[in-house]
Backbone as a chain_set.jsonl record, in Angstrom:
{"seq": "XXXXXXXXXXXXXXXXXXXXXXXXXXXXXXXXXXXXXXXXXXXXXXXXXXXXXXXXXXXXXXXXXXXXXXXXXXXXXXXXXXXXXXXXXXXXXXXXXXXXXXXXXXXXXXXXXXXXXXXXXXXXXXXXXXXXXXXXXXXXXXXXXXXXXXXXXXXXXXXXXXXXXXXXXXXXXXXXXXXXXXXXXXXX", "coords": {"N": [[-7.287, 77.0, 5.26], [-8.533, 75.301, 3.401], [-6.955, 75.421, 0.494], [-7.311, 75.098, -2.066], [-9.855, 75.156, -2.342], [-13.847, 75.864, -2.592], [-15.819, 77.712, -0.902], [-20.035, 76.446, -1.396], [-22.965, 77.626, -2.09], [-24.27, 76.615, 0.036], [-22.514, 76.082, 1.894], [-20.638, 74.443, 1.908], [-17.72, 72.934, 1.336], [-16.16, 72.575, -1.547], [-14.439, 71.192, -4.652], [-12.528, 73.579, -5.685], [-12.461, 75.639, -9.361], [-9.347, 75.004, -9.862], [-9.089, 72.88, -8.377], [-7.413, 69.886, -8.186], [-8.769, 66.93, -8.869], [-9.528, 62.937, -8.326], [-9.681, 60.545, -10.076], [-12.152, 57.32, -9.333], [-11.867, 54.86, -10.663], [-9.331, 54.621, -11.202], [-7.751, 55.019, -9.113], [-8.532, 52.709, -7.924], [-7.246, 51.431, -9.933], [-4.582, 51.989, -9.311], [-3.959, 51.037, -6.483], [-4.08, 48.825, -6.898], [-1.936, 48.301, -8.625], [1.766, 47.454, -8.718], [3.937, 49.121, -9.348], [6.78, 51.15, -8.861], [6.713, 53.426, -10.137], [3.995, 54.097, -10.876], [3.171, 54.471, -8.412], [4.825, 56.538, -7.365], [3.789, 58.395, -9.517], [1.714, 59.398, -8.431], [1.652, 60.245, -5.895], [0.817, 62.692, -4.795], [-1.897, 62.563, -4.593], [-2.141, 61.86, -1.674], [-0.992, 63.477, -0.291], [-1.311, 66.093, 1.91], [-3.844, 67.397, 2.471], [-7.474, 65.555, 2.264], [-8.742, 64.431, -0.52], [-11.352, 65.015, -3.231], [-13.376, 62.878, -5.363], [-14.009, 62.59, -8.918], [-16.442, 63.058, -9.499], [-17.468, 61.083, -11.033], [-19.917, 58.724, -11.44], [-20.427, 56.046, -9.067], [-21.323, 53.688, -9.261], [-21.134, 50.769, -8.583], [-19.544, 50.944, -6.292], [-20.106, 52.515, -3.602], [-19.545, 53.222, -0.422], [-20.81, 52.352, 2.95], [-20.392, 53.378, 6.042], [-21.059, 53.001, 9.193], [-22.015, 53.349, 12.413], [-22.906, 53.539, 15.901], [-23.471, 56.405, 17.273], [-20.609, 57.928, 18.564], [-18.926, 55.755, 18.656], [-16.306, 56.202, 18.077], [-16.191, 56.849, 14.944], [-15.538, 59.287, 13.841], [-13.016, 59.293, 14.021], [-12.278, 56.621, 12.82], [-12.854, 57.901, 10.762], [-11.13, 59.426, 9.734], [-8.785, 58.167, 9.088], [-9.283, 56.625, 7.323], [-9.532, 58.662, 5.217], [-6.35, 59.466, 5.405], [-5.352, 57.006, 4.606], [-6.645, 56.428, 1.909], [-6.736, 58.906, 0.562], [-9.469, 59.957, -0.169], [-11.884, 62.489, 0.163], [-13.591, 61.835, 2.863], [-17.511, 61.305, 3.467], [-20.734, 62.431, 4.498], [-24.114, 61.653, 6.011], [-24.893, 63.505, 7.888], [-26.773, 66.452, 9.115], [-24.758, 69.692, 7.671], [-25.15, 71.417, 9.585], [-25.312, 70.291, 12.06], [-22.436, 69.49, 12.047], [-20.363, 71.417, 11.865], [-17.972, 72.015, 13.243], [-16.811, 69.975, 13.028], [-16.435, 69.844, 10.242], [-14.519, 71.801, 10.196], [-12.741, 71.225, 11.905], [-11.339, 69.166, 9.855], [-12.302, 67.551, 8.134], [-13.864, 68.096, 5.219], [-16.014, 67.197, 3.662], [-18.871, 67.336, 5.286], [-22.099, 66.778, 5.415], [-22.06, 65.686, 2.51], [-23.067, 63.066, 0.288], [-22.524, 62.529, -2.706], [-20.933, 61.571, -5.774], [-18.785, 62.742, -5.213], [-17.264, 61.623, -2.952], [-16.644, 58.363, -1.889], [-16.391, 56.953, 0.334], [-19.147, 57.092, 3.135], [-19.639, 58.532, 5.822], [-22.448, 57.232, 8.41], [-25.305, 57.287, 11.016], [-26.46, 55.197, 10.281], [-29.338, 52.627, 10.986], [-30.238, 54.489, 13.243], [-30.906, 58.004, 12.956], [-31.098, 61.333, 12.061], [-33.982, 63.259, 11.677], [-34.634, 64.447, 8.451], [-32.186, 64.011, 7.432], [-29.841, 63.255, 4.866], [-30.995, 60.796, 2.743], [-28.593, 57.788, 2.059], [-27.746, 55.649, -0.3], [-25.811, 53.026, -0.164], [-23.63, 49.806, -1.658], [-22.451, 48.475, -0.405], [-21.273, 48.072, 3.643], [-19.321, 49.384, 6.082], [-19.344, 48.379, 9.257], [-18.691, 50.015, 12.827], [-18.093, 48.438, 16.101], [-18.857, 49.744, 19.176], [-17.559, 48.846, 22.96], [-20.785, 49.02, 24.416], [-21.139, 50.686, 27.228], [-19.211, 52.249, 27.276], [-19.889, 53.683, 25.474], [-22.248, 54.907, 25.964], [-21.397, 56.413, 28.335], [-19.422, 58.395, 26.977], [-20.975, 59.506, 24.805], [-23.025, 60.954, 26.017], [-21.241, 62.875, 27.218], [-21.258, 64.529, 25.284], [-23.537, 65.301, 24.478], [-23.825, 66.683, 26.317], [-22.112, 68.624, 26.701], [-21.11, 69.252, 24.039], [-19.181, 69.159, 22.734], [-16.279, 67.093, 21.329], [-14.875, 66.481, 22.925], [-14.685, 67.434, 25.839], [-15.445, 67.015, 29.176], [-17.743, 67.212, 32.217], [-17.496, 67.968, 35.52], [-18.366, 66.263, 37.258], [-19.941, 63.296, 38.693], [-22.588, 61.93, 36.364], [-24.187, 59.742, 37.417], [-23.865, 59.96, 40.074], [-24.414, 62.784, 40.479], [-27.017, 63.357, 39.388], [-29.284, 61.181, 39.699], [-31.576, 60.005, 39.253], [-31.904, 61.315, 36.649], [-29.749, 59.843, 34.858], [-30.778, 57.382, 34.927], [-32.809, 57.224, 33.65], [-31.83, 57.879, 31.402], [-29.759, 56.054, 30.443], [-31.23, 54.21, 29.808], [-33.079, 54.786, 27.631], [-31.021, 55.424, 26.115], [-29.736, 52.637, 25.73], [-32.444, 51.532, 24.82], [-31.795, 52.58, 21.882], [-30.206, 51.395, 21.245], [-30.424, 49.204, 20.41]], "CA": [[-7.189, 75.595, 5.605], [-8.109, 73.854, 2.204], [-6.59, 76.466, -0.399], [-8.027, 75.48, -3.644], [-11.178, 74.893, -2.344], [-14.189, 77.245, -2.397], [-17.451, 76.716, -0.033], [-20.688, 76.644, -2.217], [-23.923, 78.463, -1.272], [-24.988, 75.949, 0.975], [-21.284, 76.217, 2.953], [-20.172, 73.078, 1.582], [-16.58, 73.071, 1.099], [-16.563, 71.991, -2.68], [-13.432, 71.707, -5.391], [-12.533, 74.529, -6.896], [-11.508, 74.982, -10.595], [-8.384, 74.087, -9.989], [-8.441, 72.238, -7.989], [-6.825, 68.491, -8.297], [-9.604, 65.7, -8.226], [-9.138, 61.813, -8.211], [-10.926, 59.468, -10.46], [-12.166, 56.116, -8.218], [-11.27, 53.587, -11.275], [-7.451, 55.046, -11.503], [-7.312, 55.077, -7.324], [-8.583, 51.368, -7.835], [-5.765, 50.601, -10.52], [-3.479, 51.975, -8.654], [-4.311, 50.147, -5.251], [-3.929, 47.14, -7.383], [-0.851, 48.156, -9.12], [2.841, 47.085, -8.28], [4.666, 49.578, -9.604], [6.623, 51.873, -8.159], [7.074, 54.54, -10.465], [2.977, 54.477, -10.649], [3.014, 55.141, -6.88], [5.29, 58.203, -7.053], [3.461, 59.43, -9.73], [0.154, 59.665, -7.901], [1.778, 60.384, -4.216], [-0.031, 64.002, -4.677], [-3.685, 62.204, -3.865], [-2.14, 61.159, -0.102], [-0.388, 63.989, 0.229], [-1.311, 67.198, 1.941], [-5.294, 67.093, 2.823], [-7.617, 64.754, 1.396], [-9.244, 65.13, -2.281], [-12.542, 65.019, -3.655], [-13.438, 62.293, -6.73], [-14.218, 63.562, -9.706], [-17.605, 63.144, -9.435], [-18.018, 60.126, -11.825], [-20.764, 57.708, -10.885], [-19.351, 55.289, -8.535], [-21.84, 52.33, -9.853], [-20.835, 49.587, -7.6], [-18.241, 51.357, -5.28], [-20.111, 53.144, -2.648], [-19.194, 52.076, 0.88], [-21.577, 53.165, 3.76], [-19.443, 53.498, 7.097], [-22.263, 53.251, 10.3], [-22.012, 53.278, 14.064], [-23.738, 54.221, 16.832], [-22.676, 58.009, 17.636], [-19.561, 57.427, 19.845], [-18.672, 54.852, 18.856], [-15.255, 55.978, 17.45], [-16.631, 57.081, 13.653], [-15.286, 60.079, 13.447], [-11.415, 58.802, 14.304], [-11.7, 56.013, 11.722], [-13.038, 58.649, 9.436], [-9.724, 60.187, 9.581], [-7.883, 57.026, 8.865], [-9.93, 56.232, 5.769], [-8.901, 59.99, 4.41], [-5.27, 59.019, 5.143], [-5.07, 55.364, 3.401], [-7.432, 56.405, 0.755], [-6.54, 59.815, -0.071], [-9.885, 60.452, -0.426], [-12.873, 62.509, 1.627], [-15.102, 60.906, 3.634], [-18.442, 62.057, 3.637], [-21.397, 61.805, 5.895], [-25.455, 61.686, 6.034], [-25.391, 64.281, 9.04], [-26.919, 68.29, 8.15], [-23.73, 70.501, 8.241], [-25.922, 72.249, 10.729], [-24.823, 69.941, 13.338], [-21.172, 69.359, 12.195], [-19.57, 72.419, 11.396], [-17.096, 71.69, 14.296], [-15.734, 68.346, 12.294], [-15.548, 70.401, 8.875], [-13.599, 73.016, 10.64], [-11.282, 69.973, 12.041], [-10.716, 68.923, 8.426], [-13.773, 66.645, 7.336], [-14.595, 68.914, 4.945], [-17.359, 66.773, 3.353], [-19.994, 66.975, 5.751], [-22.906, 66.518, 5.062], [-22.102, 65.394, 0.795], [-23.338, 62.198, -0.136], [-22.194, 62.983, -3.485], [-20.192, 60.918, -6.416], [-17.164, 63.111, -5.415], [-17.255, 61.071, -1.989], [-16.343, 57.362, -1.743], [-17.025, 56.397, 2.101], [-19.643, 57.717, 3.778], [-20.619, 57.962, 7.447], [-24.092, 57.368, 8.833], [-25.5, 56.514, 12.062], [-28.384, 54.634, 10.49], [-30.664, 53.189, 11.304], [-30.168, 55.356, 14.413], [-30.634, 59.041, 12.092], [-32.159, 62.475, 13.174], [-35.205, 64.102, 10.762], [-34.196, 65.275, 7.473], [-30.709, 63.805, 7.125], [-30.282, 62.774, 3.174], [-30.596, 59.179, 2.182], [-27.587, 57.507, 1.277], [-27.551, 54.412, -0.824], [-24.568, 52.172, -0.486], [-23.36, 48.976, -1.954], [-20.823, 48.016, 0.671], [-20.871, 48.685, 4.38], [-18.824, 49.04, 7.002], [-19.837, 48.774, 10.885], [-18.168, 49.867, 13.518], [-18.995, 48.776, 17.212], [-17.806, 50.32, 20.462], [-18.794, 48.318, 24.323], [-21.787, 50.282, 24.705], [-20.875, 51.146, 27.989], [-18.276, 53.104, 26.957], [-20.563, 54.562, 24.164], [-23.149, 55.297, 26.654], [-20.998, 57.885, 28.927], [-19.236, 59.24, 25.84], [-22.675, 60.272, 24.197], [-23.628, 61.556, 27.218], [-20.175, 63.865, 27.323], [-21.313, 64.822, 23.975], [-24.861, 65.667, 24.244], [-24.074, 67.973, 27.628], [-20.916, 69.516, 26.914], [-21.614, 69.947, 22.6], [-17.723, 69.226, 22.097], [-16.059, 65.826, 21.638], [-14.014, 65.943, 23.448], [-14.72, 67.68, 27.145], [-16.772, 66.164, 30.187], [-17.855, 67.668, 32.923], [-16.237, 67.755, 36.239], [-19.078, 65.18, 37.88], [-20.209, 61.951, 37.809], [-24.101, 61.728, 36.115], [-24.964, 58.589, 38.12], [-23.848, 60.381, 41.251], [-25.257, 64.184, 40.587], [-28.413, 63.438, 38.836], [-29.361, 59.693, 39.577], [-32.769, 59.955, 37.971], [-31.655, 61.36, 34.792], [-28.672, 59.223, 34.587], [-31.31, 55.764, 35.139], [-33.984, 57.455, 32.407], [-30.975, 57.896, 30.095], [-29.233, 54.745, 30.081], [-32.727, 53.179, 29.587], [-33.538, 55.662, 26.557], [-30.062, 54.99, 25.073], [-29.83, 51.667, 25.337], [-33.516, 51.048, 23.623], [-31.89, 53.261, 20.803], [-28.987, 50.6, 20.374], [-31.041, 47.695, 20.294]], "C": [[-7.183, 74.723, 4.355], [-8.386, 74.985, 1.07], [-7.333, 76.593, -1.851], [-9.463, 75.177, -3.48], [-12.355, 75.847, -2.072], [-15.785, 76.773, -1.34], [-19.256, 77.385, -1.066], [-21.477, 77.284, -1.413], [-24.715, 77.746, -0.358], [-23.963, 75.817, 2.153], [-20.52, 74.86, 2.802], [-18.934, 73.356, 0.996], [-16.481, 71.914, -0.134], [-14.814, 72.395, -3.28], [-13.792, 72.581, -5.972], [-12.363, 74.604, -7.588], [-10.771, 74.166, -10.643], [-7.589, 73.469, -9.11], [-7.95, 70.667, -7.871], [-8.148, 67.485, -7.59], [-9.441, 64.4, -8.55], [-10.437, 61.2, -8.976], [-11.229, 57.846, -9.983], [-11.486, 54.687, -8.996], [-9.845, 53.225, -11.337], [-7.369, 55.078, -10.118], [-7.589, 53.57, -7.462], [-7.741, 50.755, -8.338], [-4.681, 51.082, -9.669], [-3.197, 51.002, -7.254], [-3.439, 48.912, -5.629], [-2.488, 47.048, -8.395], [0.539, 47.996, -8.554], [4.03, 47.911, -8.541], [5.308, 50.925, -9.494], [6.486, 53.714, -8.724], [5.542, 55.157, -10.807], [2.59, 55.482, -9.375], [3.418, 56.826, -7.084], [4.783, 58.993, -8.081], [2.349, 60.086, -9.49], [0.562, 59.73, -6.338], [0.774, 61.4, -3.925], [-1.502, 64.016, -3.885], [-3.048, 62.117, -2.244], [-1.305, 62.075, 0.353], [-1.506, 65.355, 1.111], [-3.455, 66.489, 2.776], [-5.73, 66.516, 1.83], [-8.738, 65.19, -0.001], [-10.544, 64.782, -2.498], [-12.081, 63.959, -4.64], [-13.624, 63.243, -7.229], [-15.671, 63.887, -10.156], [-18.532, 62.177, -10.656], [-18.751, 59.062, -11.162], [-19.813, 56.545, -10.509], [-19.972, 53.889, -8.453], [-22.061, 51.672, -8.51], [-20.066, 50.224, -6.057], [-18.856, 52.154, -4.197], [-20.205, 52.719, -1.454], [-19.979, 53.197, 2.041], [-20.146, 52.641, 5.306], [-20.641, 53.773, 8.783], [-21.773, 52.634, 11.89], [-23.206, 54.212, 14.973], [-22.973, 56.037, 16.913], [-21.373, 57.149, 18.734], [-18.761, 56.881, 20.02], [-16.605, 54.585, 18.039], [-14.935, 56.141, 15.586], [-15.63, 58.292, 12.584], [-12.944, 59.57, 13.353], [-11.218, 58.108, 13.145], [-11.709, 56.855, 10.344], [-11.972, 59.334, 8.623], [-8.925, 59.608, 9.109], [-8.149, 56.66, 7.885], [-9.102, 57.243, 5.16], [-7.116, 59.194, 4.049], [-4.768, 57.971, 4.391], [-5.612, 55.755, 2.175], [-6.635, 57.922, 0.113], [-7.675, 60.659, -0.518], [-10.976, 61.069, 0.455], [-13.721, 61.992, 1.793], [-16.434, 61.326, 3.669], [-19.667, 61.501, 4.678], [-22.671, 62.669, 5.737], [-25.715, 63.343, 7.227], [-25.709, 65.721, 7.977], [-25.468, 68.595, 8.686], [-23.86, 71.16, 9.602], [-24.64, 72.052, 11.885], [-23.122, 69.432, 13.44], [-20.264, 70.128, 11.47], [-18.482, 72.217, 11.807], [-16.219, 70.899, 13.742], [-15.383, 68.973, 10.88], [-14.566, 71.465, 9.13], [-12.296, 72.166, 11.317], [-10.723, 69.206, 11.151], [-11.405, 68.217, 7.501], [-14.491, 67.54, 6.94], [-15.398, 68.387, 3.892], [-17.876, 66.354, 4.124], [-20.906, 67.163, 4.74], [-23.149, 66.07, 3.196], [-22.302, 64.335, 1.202], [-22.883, 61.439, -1.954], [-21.336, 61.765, -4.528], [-19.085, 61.437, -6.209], [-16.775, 62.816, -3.89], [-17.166, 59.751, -2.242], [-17.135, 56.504, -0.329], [-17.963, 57.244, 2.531], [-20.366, 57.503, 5.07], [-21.97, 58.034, 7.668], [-23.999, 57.12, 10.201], [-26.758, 55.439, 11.775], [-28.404, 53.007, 10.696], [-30.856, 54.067, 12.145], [-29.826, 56.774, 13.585], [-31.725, 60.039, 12.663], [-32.982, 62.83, 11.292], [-34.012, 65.031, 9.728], [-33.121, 65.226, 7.077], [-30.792, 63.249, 5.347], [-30.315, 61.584, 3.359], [-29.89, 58.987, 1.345], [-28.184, 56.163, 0.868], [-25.915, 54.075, -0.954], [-24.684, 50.783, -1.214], [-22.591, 48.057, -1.039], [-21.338, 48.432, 2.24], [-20.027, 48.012, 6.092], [-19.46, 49.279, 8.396], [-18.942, 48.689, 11.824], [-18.945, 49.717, 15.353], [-18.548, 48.738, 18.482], [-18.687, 49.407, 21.663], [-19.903, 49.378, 24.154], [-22.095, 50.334, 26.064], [-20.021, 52.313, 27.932], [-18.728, 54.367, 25.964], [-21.734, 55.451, 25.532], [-23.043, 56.548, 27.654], [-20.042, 58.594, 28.097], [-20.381, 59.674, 24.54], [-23.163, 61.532, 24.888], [-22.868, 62.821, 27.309], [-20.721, 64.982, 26.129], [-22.367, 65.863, 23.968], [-24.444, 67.268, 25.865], [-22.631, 69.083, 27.243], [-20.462, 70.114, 25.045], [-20.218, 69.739, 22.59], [-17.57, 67.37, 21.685], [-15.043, 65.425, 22.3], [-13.424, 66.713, 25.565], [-15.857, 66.478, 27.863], [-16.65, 66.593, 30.967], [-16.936, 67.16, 34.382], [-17.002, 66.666, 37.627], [-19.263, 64.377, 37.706], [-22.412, 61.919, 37.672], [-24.824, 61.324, 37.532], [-25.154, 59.239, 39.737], [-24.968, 62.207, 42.013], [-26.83, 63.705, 40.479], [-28.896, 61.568, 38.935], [-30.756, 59.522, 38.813], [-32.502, 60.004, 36.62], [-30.771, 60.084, 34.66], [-29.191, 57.624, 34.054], [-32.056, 55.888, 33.905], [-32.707, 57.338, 30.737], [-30.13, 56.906, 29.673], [-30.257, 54.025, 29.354], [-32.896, 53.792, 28.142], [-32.151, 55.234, 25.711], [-29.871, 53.722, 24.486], [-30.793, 50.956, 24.579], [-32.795, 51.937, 22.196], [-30.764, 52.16, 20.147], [-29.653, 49.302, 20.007], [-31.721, 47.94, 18.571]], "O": [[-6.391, 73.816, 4.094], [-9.492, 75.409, 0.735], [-7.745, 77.553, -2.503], [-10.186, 74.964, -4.453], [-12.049, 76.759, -1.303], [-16.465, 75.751, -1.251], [-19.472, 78.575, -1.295], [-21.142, 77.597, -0.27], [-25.788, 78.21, 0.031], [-24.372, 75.498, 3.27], [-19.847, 74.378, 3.713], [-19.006, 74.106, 0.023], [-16.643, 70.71, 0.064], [-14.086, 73.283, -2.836], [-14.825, 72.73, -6.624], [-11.668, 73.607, -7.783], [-10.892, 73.027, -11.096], [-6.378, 73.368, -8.917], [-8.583, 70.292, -6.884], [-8.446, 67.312, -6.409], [-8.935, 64.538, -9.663], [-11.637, 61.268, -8.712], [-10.35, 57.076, -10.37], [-10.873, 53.774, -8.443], [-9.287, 52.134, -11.459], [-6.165, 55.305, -10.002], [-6.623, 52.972, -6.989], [-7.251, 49.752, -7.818], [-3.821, 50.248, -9.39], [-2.179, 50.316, -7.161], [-2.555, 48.281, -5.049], [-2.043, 45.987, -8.833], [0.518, 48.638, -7.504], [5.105, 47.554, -8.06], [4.666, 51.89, -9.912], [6.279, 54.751, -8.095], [5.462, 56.367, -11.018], [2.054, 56.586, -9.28], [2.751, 57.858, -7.014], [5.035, 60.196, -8.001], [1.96, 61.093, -10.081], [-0.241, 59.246, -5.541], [-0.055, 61.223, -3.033], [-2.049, 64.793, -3.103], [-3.953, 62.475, -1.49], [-0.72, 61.775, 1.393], [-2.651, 65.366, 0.659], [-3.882, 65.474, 3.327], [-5.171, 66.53, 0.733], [-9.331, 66.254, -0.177], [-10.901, 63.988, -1.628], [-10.888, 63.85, -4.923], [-13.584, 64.39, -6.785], [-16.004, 64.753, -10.965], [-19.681, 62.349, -11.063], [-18.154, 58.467, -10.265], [-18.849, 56.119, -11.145], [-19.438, 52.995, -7.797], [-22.88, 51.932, -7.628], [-20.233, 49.758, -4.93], [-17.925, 52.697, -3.603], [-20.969, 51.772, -1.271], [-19.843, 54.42, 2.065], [-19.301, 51.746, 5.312], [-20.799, 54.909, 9.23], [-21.259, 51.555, 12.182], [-23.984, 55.135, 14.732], [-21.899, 56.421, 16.45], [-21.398, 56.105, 19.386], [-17.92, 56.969, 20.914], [-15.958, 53.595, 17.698], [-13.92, 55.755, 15.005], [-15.231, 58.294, 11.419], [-12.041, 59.719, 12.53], [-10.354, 58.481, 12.352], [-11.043, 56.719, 9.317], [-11.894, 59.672, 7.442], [-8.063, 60.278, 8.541], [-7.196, 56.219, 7.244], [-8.056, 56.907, 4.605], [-6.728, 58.636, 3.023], [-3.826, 58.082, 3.606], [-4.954, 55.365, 1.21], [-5.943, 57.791, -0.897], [-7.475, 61.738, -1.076], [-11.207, 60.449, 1.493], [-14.612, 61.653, 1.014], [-16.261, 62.34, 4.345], [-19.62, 60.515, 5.413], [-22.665, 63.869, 5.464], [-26.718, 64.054, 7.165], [-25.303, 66.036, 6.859], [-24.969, 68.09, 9.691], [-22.999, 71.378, 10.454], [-23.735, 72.743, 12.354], [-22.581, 69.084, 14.489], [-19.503, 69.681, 10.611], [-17.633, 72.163, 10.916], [-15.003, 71.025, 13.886], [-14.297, 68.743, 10.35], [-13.866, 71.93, 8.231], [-11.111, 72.481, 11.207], [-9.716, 68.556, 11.431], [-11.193, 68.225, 6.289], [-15.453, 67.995, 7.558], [-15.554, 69.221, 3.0], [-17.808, 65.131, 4.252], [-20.721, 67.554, 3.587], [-24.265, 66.142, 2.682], [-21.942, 64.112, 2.358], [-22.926, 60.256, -2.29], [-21.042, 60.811, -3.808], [-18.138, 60.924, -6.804], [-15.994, 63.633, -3.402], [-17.848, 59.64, -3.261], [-18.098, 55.748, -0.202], [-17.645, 58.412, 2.31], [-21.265, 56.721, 5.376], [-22.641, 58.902, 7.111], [-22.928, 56.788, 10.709], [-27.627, 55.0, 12.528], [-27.401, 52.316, 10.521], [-31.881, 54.694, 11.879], [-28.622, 56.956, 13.405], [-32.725, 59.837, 13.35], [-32.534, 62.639, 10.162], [-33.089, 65.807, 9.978], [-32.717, 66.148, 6.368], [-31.847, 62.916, 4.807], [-29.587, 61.16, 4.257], [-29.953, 59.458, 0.21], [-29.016, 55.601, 1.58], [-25.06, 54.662, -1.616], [-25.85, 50.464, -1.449], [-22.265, 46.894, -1.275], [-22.038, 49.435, 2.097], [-20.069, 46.997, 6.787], [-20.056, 50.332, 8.624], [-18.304, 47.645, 11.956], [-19.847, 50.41, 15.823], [-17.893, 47.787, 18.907], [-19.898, 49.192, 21.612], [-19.689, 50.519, 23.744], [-23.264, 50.066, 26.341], [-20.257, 53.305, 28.621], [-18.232, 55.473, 25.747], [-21.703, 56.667, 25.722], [-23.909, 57.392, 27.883], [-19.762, 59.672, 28.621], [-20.123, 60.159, 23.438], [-23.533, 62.64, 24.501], [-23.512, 63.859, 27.458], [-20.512, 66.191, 26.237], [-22.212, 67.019, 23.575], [-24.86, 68.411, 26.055], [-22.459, 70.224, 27.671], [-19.735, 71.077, 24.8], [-19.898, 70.854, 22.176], [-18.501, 66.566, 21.739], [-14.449, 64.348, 22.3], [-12.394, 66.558, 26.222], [-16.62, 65.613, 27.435], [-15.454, 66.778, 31.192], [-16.036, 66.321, 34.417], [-16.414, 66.364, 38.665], [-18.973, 64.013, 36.566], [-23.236, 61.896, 38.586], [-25.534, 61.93, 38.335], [-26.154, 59.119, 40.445], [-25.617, 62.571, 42.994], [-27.642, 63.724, 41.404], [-28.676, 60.877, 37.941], [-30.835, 58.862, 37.777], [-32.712, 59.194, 35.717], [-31.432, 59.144, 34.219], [-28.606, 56.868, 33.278], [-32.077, 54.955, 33.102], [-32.816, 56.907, 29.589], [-29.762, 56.906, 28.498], [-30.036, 53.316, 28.372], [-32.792, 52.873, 27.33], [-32.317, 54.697, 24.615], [-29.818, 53.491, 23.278], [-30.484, 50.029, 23.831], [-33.589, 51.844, 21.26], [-30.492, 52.052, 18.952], [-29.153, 48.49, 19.229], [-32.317, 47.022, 18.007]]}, "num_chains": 1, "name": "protein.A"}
């Protein structure tokens, strides 16, 4: 899946030698440059899957990226990669998102200078996740109705993208009343 890349002893899909990394000041001149023969000679970063920095302190530049779970995080995460060229990374343990580095977000869990964006859910964060420091962040925020039975899909069915073949409110009306109540104090 990502050829020059090798996974370290923690399973972290890391550059390899050689493989091609991006420095954030030269992705910033370029952004800001007009010219085209700059462009084509840096298409390589936006091509193909997305790249690691080079792991130079990113000072000022780190942008936190936070939502509720659900709320549509993982989609924009994808969309960052593509515009940017570069990977996204994210507070969660790998533990729990092997699934998303195996769908191509292969900086979970880095926080790292060779990361740019990084997702959180915080304040809403489980035990033992790293602390990121940002400078910047972005929030995204879904109805939380909509968040509330796509969580729910989430938490019972461990994918993101099945749901069972009932309705909560209708099978289980207890749980369904305790868990709205429990979610919604978690968004507040």
């Amino acid at each position: 899946m990502f050829p020059s890349y090798i996974l370290d002893e923690t399973k972290h899909i890391r550059a390899g030698p050689e493989t091609k990394v991006v420095n954030l000041k030269k992705l910033m001149a370029l952004f800001r440059s007009e010219s085209e023969d700059e462009w084509r000679a840096n298409r390589w970063i936006f091509e193909n899957e997305s790249k690691y920095l080079d792991g130079e302190p990113k000072n000022f530049n780190q942008v936190g990226f936070t939502s509720f779970p659900r709320s549509g995080n993982t989609f924009l995460r994808e969309y960052f990669e593509m515009l940017t060229g570069i990977a996204t990374g994210a507070d969660m343990m790998l533990s729990c998102n092997v699934v998303l580095q195996m769908q191509g977000l292969k900086a979970e869990d880095i926080i790292d200078d060779t990361v740019w964006v990084v997702k959180t859910h915080s304040p809403y964060s489980f035990p033992f996740v790293k602390q990121m420091n940002c400078n910047k962040m972005i929030c995204i925020v879904r109805n939380p109705v909509d968040v509330i039975y796509s969580y729910i899909h989430l938490l019972t069915t461990l994918t993101h993208s099945l749901k069972p073949m009932f309705l909560y409110h209708e099978q289980y009306p207890e749980f369904w009343d305790w868990y709205v109540k429990l979610t919604s104090q978690r968004m507040a």
